[in-house]
VODRENLO-618951 format. One record per atom (N, C-alpha, C): x, y, z. Coordinates in steps of 0.2 Angstrom, whole numbers, plus 5000, padded with zeros to 4 digits. Layout:
<rs>
XYZ
...
</rs>
This chain:
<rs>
500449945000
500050005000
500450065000
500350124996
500550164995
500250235001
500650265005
500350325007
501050375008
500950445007
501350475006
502050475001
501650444999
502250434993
502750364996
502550335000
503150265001
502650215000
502850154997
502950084997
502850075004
502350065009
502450005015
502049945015
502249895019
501749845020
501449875024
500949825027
500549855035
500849805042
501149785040
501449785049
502249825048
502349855055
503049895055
503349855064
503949845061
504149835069
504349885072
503949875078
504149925084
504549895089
505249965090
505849945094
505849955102
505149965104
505149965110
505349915118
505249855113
505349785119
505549745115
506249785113
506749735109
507149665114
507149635112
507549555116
508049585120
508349555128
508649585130
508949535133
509849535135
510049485138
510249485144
510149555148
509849545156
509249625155
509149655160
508949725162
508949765156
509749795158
509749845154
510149835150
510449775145
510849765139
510349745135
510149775127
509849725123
510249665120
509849645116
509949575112
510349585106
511049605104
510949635099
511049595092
511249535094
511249455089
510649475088
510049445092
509449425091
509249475087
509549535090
508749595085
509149595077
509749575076
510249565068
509549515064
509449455068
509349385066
508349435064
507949445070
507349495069
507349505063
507749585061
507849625056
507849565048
508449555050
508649485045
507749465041
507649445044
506949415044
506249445041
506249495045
505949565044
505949565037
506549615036
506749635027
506549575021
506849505025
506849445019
506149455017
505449465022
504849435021
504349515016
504849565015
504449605012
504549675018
504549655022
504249735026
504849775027
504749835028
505249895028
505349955034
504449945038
504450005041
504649995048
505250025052
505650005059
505650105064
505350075071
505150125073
505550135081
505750175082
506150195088
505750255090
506450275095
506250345099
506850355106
506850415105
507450455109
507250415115
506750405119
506550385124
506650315125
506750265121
506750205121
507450185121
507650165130
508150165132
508550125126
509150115125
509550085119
509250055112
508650075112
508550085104
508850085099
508850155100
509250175094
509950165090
510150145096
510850115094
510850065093
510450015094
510349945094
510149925085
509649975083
509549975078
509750025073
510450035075
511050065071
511350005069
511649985074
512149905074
511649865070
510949855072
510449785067
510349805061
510349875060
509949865052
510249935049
510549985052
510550035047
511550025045
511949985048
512649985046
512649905043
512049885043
511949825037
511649805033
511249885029
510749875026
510949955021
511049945015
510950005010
510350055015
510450095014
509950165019
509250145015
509050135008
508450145005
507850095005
508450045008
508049985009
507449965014
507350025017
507050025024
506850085027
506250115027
505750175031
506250165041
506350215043
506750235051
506150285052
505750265058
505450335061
505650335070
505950395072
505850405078
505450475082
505550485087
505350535090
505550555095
505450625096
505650685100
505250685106
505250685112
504950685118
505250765121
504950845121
505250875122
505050875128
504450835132
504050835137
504650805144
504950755141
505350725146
506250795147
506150835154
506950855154
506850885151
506650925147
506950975144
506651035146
507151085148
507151165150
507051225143
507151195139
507451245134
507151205126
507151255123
507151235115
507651195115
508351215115
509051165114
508851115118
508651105121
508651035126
508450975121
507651035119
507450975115
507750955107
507951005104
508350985097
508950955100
509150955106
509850895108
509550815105
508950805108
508550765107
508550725100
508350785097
508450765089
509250735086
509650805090
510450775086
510650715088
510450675096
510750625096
510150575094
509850565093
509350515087
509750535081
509950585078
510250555071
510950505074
511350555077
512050535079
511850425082
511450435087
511350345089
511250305084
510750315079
510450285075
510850285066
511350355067
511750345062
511450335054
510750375055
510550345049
510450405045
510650435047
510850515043
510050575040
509550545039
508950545038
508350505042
507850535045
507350495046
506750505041
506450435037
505950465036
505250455039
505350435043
504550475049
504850485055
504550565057
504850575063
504150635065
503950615072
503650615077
503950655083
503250725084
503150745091
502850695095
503150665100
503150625104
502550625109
502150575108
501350585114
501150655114
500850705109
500650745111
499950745115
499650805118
499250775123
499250805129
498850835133
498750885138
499250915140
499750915146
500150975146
500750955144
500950885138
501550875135
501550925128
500850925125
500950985119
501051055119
501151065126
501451155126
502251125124
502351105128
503251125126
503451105119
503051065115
503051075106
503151155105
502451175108
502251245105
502551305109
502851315114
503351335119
504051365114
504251305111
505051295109
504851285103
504351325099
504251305091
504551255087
504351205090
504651135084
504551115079
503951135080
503451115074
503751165066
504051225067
504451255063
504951235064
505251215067
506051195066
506051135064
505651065065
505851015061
505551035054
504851055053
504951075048
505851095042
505851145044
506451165041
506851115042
506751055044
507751025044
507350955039
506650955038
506150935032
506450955027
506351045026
506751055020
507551045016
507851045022
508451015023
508650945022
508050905022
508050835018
508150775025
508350835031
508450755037
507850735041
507250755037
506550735039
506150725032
505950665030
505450655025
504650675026
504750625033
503650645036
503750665042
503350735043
503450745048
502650745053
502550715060
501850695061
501850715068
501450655072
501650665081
501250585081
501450575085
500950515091
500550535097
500050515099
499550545102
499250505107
498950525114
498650455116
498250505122
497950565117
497350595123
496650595121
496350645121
495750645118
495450675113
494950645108
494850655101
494750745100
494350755108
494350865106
495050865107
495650855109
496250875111
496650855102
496550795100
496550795091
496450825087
495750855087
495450895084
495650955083
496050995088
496251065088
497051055086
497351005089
497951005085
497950995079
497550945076
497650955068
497351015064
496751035067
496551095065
497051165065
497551165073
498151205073
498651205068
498751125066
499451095062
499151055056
498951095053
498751045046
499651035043
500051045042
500651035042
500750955043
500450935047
500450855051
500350815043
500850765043
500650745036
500350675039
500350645046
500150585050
499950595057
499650545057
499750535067
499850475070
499950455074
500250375077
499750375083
499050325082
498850305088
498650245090
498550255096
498550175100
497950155098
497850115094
497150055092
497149985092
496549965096
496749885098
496149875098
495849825099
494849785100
494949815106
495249805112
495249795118
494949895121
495349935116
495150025116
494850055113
494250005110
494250035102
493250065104
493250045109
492650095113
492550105120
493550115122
493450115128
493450175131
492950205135
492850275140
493450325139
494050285141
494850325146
495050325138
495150295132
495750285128
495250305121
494750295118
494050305114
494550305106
494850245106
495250245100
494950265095
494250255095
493950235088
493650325086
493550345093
493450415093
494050445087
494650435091
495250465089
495450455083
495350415082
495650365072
494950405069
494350405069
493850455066
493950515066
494450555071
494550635068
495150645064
495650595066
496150595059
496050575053
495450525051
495350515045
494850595042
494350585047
494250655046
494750715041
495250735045
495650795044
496050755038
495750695035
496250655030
496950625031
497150615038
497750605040
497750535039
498250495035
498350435038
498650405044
498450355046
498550335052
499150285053
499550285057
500150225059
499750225068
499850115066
499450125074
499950095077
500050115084
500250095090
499950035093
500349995099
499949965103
499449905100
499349885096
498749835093
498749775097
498949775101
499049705104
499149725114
499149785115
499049815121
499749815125
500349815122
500749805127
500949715127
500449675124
500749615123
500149585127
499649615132
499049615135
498549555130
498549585123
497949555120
498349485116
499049475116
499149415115
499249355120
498949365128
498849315132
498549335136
497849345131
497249375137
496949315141
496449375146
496149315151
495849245147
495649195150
495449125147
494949135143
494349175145
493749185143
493749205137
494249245135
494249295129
494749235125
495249215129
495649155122
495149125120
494849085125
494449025121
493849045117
493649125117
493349155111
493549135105
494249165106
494649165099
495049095096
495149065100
495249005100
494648945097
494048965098
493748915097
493448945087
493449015088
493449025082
493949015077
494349005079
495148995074
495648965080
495548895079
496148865083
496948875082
496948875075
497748885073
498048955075
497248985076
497849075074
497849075081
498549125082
498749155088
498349205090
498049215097
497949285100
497949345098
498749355097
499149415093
498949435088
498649375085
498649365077
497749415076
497249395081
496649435078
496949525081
497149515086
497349585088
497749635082
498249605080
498449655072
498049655068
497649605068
497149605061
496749645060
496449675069
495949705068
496349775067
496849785070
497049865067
497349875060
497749825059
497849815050
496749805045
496449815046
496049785040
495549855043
495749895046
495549985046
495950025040
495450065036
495550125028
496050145034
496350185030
497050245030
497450225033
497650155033
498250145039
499050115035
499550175037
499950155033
500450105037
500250065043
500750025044
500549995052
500449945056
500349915060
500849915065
501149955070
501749925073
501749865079
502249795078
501949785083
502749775088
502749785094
503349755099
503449695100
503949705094
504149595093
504949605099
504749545104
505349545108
505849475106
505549445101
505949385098
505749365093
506249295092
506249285087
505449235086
505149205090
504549185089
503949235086
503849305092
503449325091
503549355083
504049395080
504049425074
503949345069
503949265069
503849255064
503149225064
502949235073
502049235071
501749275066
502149325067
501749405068
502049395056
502349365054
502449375049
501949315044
501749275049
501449215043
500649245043
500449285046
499849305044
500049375040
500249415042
500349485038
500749485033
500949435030
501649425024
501049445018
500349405018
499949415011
499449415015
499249495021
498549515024
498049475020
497449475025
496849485021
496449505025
495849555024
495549585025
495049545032
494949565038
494449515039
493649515036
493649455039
492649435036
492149445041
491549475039
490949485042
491149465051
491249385050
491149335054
491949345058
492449355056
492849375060
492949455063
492449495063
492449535067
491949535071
491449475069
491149485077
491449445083
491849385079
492249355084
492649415088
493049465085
493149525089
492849555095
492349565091
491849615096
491549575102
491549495100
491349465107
491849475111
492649445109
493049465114
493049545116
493149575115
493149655117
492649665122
492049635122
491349635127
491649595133
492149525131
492249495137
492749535140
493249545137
493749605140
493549635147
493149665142
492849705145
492649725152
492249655154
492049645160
492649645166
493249595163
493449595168
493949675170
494149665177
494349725181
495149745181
495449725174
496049725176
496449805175
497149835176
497249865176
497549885170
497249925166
497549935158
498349965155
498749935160
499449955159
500049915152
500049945149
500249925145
501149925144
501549945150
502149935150
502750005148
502450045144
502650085141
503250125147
503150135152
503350155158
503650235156
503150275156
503350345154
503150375163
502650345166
502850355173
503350335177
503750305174
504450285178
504750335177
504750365170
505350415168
505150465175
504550485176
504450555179
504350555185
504350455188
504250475196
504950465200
504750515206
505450545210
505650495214
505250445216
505450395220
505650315217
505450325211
505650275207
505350195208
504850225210
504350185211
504150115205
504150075206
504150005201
503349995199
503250055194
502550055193
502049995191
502449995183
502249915180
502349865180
502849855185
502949795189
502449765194
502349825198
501749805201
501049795200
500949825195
499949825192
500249755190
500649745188
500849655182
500649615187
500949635194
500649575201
499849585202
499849645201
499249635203
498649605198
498749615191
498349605186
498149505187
498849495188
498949395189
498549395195
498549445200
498149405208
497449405203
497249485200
496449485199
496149425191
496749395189
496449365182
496549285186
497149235191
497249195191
497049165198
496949235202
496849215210
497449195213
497749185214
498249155217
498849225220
498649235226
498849275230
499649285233
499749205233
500549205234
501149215229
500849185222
501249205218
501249265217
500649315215
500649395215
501249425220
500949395226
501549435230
502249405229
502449335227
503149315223
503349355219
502649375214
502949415208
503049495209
502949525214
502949585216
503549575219
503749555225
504349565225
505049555223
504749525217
505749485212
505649555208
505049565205
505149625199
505049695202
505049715208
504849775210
505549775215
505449775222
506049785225
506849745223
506849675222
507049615219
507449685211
507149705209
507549755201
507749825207
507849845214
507849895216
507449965214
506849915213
506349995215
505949995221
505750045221
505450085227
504650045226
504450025233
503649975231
503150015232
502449985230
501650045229
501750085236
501850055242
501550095252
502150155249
502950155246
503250225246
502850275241
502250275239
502050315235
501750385238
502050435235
502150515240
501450545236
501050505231
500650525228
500650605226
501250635223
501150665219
500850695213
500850625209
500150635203
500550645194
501250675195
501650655190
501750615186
501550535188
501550495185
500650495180
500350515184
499650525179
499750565177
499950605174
499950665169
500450625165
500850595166
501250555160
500850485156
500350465161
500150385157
499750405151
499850375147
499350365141
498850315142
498750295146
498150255147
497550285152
497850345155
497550395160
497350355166
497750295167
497550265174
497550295178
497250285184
497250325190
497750305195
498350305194
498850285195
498850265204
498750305206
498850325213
498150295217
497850285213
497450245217
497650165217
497650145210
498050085210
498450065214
499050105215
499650085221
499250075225
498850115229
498650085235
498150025236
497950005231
497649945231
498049895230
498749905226
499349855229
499649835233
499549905239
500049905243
499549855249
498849895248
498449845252
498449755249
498449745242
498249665242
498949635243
499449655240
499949635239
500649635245
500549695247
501249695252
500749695260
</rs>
């Protein structure tokens, strides 16, 4: 499919939860072996971001110093929101995503989460005119933003910046009529304003490829062979405008699932989108904590609080019952990694004004801290 004038298929890997061989070292064999794969099967589109701790260096060493530059669409993006005092803070931003990622041009690059009070410092420190300009300058082909607020907070920005030649939003079955995230709201005012869409998220963080029982053996009894993962991209892949599905392949399994159905898409049928809609109803019901991993309230909390560590304990006590393992699982990955646990929480509120999922962050902790510690 052709939009903006590129060649893409519709799935893009996304560099966020690349393979890793402890904590903080990635995989960088594995992501070589990935990419390898990746390219062999036809697709081209690979997505980072200054924020995504060793990324972009990762996917300097895996594909851009092994790969002809043409061969392959680079999008990253600018978080002016995280640290930065100044205009120069945040174009440092931009200079070292060329310098890490070495790839001399990107051809899509993104205002990072715009969105209640992270879209002032775009508009603060004029960015929106300076990448421009380094657009004309050729070290930007598309220039867009990614998004994870509310469809009136969309509507003014693209009515502000018709310049936006895209948007990147989180679409899944699981948001696609939820209250907090209103996906389907959001994707309808960028089509509106004719923007094409690159989505985020279609698998929730990895949430909608080992959902509760209820909703697998939805999907399972309707299509035994296909994986979980598998209706979750489908559903964001077989939506008009969308120029590319990203998903966070953390191996080499998940990316060659994720290739045997999207290598030669097809559209889904009547009968498999109601198999959707069933599961989405069943989701629905139950009470989990919609945390998708992203951990942009880590970046902003003072106490260093082990956020999505802990809702992930709490998510298994609320889906599997099993009280001891949750609290097992809370401590290996929460104190156990040296974080700070839910009872040190000074409830500032920092951490919700960064989540994209507008969890009520601080209420949660304390229902951690009561079930779990």
């Amino acid at each position: 499919m052709s939009y903006l004038g590129e060649e893409i298929k519709k799935l893009g890997f996304g560099l966020m939860r690349l393979p890793k061989i402890d904590e903080n070292t990635i995989d960088i064999e594995q992501t070589k072996k990935m990419v390898d794969e990746f390219l062999a099967a036809g697709f081209t589109y690979f997505d980072t971001a200054w924020a995504y701790l060793g990324s972009e260096d990762a996917i300097r060493q895996a594909l851009v110093e092994r790969y002809p530059r043409e061969k392959f669409q680079l999008a990253t993006k600018n978080a002016a929101w995280i640290n930065c005092k100044t205009k120069e803070d945040a174009i440092a931003q931009y200079e070292t995503s060329l310098k890490q990622s070495g790839a001399g041009y990107f051809d899509f690059y993104l205002l990072h989460n715009l969105g209640d009070s992270r879209t002032k410092f775009f508009e603060d420190f004029d960015l929106w005119n300076y990448f421009l300009n380094e657009k004309k300058k050729g070290k930007i082909k598309h220039l867009g933003f990614s998004f994870h607020s509310t469809p009136e907070q969309l509507e003014e920005i693209l009515t502000k910046h018709p310049e936006a030649e895209f948007v990147q939003l989180q679409i899944n079955y699981a948001d696609w009529e939820n209250p907090a995230i209103k996906s389907r709201e959001c994707y309808e005012v960028a089509r509106k304003h004719n923007k094409p869409v690159i989505i985020m998220e279609p698998v929730k963080g990895g949430n909608l490829a080992t959902p509760p029982a209820s909703v697998e053996k939805i999907l399972k009894d309707a299509e035994p062979n296909s994986s979980c993962a598998s209706w979750a991209v489908r559903f964001a892949a077989d939506l008009d405008g969308v120029i590319t599905v990203l998903s966070g392949m953390s191996n080499l399994e998940q990316m060659r699932d994720n290739l045997s159905y999207m290598k030669d898409f097809k559209h889904l049928t009547p009968e498999q989108k109601k198999v959707i809609e069933h599961a989405g109803i069943e989701l629905a019901k139950l009470p989990i904590i919609p945390c998708t991993t992203c951990n942009y309230c880590a970046k902003v909390c003072p106490m260093d609080i082990g956020i999505s560590a802990s809702f992930a304990s709490m998510n298994m006590y609320t889906l599997y019952g099993n009280l001891g393992l949750a609290k097992h699982n809370e401590e290996w990955n929460v104190a156990g990694q040296g974080h700070k646990r839910a009872n040190e929480c000074i409830k500032c509120g920092a951490c919700e004004a960064a989540c994209p999922q507008h969890i009520k962050i601080r209420d949660e902790l304390e229902k951690v801290a009561k079930t779990l510690l």
